[in-house]
Backbone bond lengths (Angstrom), bond angles and torsions (degrees), N, CA, C in turn:
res aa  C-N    CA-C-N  psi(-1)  N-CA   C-N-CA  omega(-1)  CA-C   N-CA-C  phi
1 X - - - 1.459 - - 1.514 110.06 -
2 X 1.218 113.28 138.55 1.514 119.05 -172.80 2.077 95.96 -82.75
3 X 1.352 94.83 135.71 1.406 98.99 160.06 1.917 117.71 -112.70
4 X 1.523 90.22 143.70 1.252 114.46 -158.39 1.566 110.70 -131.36
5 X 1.108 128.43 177.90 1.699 124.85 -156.05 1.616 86.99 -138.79
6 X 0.736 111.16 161.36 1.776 143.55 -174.59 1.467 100.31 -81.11
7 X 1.583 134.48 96.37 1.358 103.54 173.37 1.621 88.53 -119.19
8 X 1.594 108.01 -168.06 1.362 129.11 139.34 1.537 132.47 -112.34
9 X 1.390 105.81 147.16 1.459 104.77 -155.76 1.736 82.80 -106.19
10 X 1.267 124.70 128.91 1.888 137.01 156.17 1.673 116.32 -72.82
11 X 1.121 104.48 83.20 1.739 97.65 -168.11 2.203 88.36 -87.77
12 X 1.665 85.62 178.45 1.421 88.29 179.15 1.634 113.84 -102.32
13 X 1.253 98.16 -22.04 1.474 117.97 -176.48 1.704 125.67 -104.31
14 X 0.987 129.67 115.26 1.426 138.16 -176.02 1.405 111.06 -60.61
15 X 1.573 121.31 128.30 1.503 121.23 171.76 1.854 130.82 -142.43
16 X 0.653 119.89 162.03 1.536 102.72 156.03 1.218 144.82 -46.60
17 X 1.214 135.08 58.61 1.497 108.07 -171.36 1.348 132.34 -92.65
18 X 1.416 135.93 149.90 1.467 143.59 140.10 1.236 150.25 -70.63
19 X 1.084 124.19 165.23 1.454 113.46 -171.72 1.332 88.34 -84.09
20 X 1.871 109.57 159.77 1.438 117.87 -166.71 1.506 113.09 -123.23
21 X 1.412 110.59 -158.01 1.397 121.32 179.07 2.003 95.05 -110.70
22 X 1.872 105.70 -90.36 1.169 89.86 -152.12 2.434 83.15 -120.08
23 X 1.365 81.79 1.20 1.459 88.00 -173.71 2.141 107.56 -117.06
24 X 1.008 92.93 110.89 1.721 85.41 162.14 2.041 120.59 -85.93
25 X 0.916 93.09 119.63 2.003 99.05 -173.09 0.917 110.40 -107.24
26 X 1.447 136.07 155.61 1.001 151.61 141.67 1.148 107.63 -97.78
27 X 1.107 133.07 149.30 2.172 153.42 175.00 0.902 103.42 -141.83
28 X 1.922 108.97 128.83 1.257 107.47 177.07 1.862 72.89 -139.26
29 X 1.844 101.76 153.87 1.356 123.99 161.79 1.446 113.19 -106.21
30 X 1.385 135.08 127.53 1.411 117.43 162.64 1.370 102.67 -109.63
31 X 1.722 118.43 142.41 1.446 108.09 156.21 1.315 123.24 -136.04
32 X 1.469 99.86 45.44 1.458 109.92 179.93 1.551 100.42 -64.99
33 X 1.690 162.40 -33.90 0.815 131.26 -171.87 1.539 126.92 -104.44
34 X 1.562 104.81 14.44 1.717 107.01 152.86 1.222 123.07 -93.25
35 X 1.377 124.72 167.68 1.270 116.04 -168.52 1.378 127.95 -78.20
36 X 1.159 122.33 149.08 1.675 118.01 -173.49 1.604 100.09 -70.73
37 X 0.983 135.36 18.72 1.714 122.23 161.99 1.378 103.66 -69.04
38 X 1.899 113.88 -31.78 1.458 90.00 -152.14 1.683 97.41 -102.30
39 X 1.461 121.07 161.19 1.324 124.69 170.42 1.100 136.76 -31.08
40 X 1.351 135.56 86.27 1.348 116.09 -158.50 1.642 106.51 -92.31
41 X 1.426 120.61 19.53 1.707 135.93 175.30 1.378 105.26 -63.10
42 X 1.443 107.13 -22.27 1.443 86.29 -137.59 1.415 79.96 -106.08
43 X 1.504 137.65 -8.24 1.440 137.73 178.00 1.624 97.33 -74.10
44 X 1.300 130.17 -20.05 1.207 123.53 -159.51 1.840 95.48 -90.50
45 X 1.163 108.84 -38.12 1.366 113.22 168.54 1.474 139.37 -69.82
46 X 1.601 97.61 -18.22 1.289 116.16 -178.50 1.838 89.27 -98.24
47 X 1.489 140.32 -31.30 1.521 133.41 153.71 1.482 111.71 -17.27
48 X 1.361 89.98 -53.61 2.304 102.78 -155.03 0.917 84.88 -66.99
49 X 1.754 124.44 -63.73 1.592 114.64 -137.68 1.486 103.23 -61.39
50 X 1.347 107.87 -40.60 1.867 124.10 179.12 1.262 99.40 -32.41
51 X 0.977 123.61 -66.29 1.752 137.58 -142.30 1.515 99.94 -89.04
52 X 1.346 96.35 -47.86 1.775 88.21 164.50 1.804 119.47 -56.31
53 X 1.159 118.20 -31.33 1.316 123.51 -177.44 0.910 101.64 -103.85
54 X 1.389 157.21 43.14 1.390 151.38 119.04 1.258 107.93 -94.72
55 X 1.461 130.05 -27.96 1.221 130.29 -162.12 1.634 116.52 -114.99
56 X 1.582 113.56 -21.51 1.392 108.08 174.58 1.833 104.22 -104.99
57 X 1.200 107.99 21.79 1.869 101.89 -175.29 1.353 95.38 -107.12
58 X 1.369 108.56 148.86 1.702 129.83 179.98 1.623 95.98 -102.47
59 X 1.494 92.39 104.82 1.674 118.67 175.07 1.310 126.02 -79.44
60 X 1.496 96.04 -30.16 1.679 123.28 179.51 1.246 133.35 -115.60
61 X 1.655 152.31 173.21 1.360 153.39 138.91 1.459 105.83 -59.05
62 X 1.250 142.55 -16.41 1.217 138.32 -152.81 1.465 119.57 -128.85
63 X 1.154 100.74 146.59 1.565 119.37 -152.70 1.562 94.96 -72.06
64 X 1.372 130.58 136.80 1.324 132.20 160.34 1.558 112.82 -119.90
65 X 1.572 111.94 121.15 1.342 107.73 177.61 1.897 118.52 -76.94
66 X 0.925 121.27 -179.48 1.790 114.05 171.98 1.335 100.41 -41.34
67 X 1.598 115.57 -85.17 1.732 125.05 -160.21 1.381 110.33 -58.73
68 X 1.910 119.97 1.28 1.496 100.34 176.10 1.241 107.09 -99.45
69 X 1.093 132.42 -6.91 1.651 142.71 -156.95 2.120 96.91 -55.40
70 X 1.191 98.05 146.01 1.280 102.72 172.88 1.401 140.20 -73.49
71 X 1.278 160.41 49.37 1.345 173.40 -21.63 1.515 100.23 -152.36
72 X 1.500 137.84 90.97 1.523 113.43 -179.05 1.888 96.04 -147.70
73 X 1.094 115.71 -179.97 1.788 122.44 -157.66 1.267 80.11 -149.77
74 X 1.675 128.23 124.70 1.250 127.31 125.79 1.728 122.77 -101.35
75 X 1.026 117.07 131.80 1.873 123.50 170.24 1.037 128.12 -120.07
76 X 1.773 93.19 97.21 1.696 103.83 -175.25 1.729 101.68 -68.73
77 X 1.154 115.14 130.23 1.483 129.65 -176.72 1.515 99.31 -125.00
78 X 1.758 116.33 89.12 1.466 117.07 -177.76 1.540 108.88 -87.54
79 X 1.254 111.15 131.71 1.557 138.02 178.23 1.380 138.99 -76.49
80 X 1.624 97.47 -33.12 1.213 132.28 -158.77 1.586 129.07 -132.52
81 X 1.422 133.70 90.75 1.209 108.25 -178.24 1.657 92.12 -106.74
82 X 1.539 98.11 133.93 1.523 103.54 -178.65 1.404 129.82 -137.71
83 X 1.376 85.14 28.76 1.784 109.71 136.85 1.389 100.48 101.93
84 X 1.453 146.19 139.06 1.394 133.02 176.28 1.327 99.28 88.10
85 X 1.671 129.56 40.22 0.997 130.82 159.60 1.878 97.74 55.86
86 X 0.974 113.75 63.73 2.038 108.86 -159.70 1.800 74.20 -162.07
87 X 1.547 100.33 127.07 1.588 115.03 178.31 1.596 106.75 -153.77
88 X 1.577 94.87 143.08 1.884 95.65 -165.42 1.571 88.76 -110.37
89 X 1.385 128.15 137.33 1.525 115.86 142.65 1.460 105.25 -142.75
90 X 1.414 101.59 -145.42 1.484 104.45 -169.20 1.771 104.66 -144.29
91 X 1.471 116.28 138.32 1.209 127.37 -147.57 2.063 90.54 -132.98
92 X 1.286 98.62 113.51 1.534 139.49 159.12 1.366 105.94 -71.68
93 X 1.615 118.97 103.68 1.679 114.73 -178.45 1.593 91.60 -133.49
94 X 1.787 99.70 128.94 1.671 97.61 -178.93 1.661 81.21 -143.97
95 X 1.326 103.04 173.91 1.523 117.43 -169.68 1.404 85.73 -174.50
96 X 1.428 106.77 145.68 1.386 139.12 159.92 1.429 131.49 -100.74
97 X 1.346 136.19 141.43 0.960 156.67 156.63 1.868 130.01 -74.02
98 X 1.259 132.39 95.53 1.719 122.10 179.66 1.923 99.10 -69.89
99 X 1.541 92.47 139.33 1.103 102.43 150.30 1.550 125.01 -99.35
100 X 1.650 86.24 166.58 1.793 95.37 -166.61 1.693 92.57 -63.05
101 X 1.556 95.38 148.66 1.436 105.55 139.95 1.778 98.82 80.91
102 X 1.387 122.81 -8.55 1.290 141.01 -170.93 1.678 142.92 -103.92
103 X 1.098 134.86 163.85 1.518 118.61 158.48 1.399 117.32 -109.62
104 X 2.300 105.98 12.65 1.343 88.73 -172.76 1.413 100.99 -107.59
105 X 1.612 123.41 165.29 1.132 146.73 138.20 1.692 126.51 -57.15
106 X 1.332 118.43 105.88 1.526 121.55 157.13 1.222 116.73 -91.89
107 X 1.311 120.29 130.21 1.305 150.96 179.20 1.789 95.80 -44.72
108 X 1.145 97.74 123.23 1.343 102.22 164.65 1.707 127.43 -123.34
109 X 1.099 125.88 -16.11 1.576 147.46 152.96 1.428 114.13 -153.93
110 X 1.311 111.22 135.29 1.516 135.28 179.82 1.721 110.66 -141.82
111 X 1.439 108.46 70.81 1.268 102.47 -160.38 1.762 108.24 -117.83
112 X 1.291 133.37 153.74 1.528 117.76 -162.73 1.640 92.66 -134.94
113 X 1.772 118.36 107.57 1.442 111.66 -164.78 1.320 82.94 -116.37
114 X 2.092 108.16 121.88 1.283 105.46 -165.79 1.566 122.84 -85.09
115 X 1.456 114.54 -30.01 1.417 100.83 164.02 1.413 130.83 -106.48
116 X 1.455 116.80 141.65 1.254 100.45 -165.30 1.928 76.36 -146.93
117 X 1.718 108.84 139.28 1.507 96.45 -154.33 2.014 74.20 -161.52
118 X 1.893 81.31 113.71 1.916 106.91 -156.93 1.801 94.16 -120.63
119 X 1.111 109.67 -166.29 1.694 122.20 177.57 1.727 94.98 -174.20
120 X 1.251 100.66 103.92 1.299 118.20 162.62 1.564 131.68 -117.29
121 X 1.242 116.80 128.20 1.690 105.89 167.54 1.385 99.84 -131.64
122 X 1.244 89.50 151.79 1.537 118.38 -166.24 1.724 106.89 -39.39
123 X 1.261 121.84 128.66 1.444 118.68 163.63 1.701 107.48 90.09
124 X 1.204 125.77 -8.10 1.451 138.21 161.40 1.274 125.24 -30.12
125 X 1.327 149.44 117.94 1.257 135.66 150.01 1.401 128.24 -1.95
126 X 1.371 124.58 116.99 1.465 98.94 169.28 1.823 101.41 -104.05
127 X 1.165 120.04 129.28 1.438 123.74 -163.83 1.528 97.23 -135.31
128 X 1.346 91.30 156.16 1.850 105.39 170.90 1.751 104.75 -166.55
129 X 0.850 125.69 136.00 1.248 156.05 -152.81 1.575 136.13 -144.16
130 X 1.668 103.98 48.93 1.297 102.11 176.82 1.677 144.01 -13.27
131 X 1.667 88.08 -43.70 2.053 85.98 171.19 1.351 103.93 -124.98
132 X 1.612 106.02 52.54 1.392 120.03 153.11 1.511 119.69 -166.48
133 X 1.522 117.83 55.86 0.658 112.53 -120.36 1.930 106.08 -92.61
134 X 1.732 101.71 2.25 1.260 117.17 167.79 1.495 118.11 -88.66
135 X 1.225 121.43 1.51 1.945 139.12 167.06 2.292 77.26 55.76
136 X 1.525 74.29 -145.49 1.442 105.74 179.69 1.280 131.47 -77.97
137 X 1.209 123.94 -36.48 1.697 156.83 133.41 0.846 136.81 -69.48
138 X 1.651 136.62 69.85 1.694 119.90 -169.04 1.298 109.70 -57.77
139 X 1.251 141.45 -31.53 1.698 154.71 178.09 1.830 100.70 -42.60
140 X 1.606 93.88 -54.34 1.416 118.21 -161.90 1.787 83.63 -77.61
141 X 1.180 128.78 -71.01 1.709 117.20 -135.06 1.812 86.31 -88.09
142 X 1.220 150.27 1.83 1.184 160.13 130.67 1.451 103.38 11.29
143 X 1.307 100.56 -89.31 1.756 115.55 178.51 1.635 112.59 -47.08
144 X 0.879 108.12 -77.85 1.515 115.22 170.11 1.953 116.23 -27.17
145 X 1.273 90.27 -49.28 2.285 88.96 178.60 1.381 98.15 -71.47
146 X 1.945 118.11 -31.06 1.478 102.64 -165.09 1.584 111.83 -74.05
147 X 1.450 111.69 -25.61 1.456 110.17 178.19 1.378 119.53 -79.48
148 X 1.485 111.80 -24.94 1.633 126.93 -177.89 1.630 105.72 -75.92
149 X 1.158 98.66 -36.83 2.372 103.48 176.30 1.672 94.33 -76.01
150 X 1.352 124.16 -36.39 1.846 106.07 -171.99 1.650 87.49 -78.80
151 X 0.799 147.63 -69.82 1.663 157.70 -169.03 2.044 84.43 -13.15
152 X 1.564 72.98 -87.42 2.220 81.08 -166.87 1.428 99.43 -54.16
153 X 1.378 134.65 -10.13 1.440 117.83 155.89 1.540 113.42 -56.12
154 X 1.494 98.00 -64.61 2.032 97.50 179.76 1.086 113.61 -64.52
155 X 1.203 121.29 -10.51 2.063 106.60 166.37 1.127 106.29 -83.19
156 X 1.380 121.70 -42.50 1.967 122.69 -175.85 1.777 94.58 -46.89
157 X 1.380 119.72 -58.69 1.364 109.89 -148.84 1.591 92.64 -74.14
158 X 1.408 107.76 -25.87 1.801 94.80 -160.27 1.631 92.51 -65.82
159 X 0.972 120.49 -71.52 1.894 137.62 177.63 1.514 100.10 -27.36
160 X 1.374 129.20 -55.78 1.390 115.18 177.69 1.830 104.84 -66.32
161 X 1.338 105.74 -54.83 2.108 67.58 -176.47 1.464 130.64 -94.56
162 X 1.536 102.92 36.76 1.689 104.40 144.33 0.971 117.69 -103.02
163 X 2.048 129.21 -17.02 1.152 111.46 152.77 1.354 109.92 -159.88
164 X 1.479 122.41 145.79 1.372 150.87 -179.90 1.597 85.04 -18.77
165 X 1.554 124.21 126.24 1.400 139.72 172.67 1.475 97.86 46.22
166 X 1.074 146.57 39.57 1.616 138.33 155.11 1.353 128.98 -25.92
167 X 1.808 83.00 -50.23 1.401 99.40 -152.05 1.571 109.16 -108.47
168 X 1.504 103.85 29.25 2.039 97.00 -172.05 1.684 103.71 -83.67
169 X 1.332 106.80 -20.60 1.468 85.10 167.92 1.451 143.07 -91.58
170 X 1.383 100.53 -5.66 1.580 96.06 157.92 1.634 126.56 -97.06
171 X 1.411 113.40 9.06 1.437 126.88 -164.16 2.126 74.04 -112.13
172 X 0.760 102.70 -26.40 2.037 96.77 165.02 1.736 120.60 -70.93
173 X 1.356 105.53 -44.50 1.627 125.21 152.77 1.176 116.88 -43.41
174 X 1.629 125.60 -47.35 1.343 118.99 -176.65 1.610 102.18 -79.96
175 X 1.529 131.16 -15.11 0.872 103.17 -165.97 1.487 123.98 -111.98
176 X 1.852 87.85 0.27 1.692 104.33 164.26 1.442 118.18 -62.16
177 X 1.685 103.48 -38.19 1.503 125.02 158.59 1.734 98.22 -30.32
178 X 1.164 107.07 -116.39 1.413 127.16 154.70 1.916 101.29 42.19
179 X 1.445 81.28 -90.13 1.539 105.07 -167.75 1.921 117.40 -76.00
180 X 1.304 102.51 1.10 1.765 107.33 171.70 1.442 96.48 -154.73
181 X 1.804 110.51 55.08 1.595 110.28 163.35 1.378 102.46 -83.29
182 X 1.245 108.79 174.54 1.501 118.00 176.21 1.838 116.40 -85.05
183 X 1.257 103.99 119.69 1.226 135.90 158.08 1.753 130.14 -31.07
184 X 1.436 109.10 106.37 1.626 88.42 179.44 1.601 100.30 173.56
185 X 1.796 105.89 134.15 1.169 106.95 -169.65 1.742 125.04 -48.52
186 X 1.577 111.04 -14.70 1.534 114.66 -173.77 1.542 96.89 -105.08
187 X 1.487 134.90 -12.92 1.345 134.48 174.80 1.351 106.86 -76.73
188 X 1.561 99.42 132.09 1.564 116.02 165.51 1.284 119.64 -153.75
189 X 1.585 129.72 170.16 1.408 128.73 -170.23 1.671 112.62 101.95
190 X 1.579 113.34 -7.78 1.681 117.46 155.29 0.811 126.37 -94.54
191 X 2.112 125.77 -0.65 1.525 101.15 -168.10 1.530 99.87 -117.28
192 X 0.957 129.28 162.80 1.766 153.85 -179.67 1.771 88.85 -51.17
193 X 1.048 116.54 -81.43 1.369 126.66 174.42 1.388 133.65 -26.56
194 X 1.392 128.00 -53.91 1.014 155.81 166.07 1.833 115.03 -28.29
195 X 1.240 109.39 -36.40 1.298 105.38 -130.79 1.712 97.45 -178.35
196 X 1.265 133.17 110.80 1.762 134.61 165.52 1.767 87.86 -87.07
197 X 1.235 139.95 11.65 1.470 107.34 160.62 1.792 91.26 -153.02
198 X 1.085 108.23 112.97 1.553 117.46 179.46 1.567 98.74 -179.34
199 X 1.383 99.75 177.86 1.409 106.77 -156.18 1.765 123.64 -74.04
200 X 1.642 107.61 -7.02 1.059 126.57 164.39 1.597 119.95 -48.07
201 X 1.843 92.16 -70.95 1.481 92.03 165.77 1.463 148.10 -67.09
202 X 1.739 101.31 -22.12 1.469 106.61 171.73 1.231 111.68 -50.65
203 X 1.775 122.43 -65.01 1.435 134.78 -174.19 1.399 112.35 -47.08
204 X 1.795 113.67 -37.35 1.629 102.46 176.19 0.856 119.37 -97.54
205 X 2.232 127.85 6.96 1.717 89.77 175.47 2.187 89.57 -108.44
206 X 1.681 105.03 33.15 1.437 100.50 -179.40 1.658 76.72 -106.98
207 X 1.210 156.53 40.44 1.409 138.21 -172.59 1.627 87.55 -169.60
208 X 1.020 131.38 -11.80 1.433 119.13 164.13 1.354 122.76 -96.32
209 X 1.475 123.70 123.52 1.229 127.08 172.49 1.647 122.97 -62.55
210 X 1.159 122.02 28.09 1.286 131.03 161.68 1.663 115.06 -102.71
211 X 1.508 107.79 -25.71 1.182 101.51 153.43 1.603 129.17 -118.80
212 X 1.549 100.81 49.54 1.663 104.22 -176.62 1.348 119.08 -78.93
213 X 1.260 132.37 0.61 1.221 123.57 149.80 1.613 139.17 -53.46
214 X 1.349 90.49 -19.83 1.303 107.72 -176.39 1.892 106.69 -67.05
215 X 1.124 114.35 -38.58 1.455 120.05 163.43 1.996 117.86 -54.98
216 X 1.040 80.01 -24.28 1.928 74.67 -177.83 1.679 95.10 -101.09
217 X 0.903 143.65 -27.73 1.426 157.96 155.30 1.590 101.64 -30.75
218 X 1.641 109.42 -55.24 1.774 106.06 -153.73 1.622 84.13 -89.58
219 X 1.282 132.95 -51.16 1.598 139.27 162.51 1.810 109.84 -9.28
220 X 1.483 101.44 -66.63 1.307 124.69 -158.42 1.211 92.88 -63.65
221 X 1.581 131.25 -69.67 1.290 127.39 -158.46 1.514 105.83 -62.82
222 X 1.239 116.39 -54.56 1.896 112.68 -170.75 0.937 88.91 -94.12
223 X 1.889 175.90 40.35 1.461 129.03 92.73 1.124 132.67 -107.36
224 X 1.607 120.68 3.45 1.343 134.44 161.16 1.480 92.84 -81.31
225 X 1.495 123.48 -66.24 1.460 122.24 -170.93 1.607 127.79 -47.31
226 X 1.696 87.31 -106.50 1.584 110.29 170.63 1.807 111.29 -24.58
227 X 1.054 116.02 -52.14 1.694 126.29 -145.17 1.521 105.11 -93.01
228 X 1.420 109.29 -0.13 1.242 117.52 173.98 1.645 121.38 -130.47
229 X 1.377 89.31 -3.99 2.224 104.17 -174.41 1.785 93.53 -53.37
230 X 1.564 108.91 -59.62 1.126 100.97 -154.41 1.984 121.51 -75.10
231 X 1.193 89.10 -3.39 2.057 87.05 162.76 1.367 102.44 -120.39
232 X 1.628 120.63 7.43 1.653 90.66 168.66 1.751 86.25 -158.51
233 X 1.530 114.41 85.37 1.261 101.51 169.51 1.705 143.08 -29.07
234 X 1.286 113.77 -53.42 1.514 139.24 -171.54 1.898 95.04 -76.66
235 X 0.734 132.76 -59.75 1.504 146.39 -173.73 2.005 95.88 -63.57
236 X 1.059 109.06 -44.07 1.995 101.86 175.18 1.762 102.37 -87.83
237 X 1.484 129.97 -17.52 1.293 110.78 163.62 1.179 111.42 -84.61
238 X 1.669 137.75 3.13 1.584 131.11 168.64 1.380 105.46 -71.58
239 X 1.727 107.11 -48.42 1.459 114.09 178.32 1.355 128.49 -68.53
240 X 1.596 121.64 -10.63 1.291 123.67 168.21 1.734 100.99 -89.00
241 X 1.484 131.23 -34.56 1.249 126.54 -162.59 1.814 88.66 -94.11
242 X 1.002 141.13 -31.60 1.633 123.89 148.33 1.472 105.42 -40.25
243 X 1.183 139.85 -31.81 1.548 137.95 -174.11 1.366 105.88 -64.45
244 X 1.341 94.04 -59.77 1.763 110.09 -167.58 1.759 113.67 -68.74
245 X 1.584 104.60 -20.23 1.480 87.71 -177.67 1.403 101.58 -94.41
246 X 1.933 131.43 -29.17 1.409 116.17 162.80 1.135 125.11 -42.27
247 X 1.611 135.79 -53.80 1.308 123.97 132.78 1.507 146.42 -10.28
248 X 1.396 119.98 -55.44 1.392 118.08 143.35 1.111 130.64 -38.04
249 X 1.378 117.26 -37.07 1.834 115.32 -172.01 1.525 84.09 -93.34
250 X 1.084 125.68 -48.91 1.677 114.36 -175.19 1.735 106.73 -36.78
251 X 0.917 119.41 -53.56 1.329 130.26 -169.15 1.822 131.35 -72.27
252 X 1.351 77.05 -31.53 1.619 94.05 166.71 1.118 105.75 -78.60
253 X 1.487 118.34 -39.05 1.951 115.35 -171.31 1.556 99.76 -70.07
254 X 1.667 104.56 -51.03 1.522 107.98 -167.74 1.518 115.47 -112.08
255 X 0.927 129.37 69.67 1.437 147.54 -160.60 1.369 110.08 -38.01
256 X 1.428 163.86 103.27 1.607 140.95 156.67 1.375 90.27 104.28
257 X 0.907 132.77 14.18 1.770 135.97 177.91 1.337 95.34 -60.16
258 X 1.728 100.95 142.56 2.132 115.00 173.82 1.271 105.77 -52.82
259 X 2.137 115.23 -62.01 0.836 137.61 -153.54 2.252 100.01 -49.14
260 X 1.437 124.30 -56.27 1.385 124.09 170.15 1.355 117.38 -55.90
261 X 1.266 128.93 -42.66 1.595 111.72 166.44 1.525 115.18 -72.03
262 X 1.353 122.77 -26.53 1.775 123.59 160.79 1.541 105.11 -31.58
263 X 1.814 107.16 -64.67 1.221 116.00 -168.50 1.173 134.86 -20.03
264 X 1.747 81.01 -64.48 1.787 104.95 -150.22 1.787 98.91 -83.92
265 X 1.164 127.40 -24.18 1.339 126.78 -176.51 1.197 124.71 -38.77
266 X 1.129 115.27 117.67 1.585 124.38 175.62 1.376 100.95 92.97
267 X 1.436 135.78 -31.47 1.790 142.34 -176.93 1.115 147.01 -48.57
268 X 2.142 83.05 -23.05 1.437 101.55 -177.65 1.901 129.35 -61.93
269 X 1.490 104.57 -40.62 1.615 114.93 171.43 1.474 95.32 -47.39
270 X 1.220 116.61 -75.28 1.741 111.33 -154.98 1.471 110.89 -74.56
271 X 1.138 120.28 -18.61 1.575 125.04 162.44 2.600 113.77 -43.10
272 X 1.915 72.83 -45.67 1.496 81.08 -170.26 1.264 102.05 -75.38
273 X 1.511 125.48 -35.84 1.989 121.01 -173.39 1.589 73.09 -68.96
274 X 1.261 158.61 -107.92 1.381 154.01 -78.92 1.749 83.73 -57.61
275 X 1.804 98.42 -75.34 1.152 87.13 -146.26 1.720 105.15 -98.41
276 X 1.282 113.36 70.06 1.678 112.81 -168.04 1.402 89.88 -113.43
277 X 1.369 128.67 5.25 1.811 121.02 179.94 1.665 92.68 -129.37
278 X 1.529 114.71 36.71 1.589 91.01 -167.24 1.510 92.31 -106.03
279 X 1.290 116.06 -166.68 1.837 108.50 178.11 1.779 111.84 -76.93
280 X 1.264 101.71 158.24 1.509 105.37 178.22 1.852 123.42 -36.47
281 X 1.357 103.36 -63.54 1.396 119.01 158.24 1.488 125.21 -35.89
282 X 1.302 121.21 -55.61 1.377 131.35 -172.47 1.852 83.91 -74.15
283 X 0.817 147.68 -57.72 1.486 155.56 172.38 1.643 107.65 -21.71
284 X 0.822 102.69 -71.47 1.591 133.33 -175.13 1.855 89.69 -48.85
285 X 1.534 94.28 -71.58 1.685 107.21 -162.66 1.778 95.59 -43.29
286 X 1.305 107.97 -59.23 2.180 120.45 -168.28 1.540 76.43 -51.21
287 X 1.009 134.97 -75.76 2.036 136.29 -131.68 1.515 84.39 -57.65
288 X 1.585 118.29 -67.19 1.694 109.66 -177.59 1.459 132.35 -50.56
289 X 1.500 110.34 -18.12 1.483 119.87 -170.52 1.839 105.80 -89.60
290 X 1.860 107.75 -35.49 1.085 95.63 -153.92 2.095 95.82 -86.11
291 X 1.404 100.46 -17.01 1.648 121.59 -165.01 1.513 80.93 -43.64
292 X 1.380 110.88 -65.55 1.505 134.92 -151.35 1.455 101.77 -58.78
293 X 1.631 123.40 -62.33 1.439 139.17 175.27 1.755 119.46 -48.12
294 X 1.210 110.57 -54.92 1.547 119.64 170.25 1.473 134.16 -140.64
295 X 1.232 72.26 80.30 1.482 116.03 -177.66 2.227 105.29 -31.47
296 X 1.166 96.27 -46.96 1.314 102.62 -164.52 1.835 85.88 -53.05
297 X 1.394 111.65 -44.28 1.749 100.78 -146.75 1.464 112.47 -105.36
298 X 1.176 100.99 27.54 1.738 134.30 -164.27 1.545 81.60 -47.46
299 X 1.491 133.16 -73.81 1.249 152.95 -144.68 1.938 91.41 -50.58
300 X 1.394 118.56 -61.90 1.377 128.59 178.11 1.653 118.12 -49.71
301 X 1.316 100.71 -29.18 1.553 97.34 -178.68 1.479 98.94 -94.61
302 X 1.518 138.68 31.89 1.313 123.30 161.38 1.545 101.68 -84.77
303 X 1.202 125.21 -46.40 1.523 128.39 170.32 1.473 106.87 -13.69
304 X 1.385 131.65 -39.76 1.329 130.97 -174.98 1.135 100.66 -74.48
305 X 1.435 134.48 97.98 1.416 135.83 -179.74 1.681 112.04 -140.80
């Protein structure tokens, strides 16, 4: 059994929650941008059932006590009502990580997958079905694979950084997902084609051994890193800058890869406290590595000066 610390997770958004299996969730619906003609009851009902099915389903073989449960917020924010009880929006999935020895949380996914295109009516089954994984309705079981493929995403990453490959078998789950999602001219975000950053590619370059470094990478930073910063500062920035240079070779081999902008999301703040007391040099070395790596947050890593 993995041991784990008691934290609290600061979400931004208020929800229901339940007691869980191996994941604690938060679900939030917004529908401030469809129109108030249509029911908005029935989003409040389609909230519960969510949260009940992220939070009362057994994801795993393994025992989770209260304080180990996994800490993560998804917010379906629907966009679209497009008629036939059939609605497109876009779903915000982040999850946290405790560090050892701590009360803080490191970011472990903060990812925003923009279409996500469901058919719900009020009072519906909420079902999911690993070796079926299109049910009766691909429209309908849609929602359900998209939350069930991010799920075995946040167990893959949590399981890989408590230990070296932890997590390949549920990052295999997402990708059985993947390859028997449900089908449908308004569904998208499963195919290779579609899209160089959608959920196709995350699952295959976390399941392809061309980018298996990336597993000793997520290892390195939260249990070489994180899990050791706070009793030995200098010794958890070796293990985060071991992070950053597996990453480097990742990037040089696989240039513009999904799986490195997945990474870095949300990382950048605590990336900059890690190493904002480190020596000048080591400063210099992170500011050039991360400029190069995430690009989007280039501007944040000048602080390293």
């Amino acid at each position: 059994m993995r041991k784990r610390i008691i934290v609290v997770f600061l979400l931004v958004v208020s929800a229901a929650t339940v007691q869980g299996q191996e994941i604690q969730a938060r679900l939030t619906i917004m529908t401030n941008k469809i129109s108030t003609q249509v029911n908005k009851n029935i989003f409040q009902t389609l909230q519960s059932g969510l949260t009940n099915f992220l939070n009362n389903r057994k994801w795993t073989n393994d025992v989770f006590q209260p304080n180990e449960k996994i800490q993560c917020n998804f917010l379906l924010n629907i966009e679209q009502d497009m008629g036939d009880n059939v609605y497109r929006a876009k779903l915000t999935v982040q999850a946290a990580r405790p560090v050892y020895s701590t009360t803080y949380d490191s970011p472990i996914i903060n990812f925003l997958d923009d279409n996500v295109v469901f058919r719900y009516q009020e009072f519906q089954p909420i079902e999911f079905n690993e070796n079926r994984v299109q049910g009766n309705d691909p429209v309908a079981a849609n929602l359900t694979a998209v939350l069930a493929y991010y799920v075995d995403i946040i167990l893959g990453f949590d399981y890989d950084s408590f230990s070296l490959r932890g997590g390949d078998a549920y990052f295999q789950k997402a990708w059985n997902i993947v390859n028997n999602a449900p089908e449908s001219r308004d569904i998208t975000g499963w195919k290779s084609f579609e899209s160089l950053r959608n959920r196709y590619w995350l699952a295959e370059n976390l399941n392809n051994n061309r980018f298996a470094i990336i597993h000793d990478a997520i290892y390195s930073y939260y249990r070489s890193g994180m899990d050791i910063f706070y009793n030995n500062e200098d010794e958890g920035r070796n293990g985060i800058m071991n992070c950053l240079n597996f990453l480097n070779t990742l990037n040089s081999e696989n240039p513009n890869s999904m799986i490195l902008q997945f990474f870095f999301q949300g990382k950048s703040t605590e990336l900059v406290k890690i190493f904002s007391h480190a020596t000048a040099d080591v400063k210099t070395r992170v500011r050039d590595i991360l400029s190069k790596l995430d690009i989007t947050n280039s501007a944040a890593y000048k602080e390293l000066r």
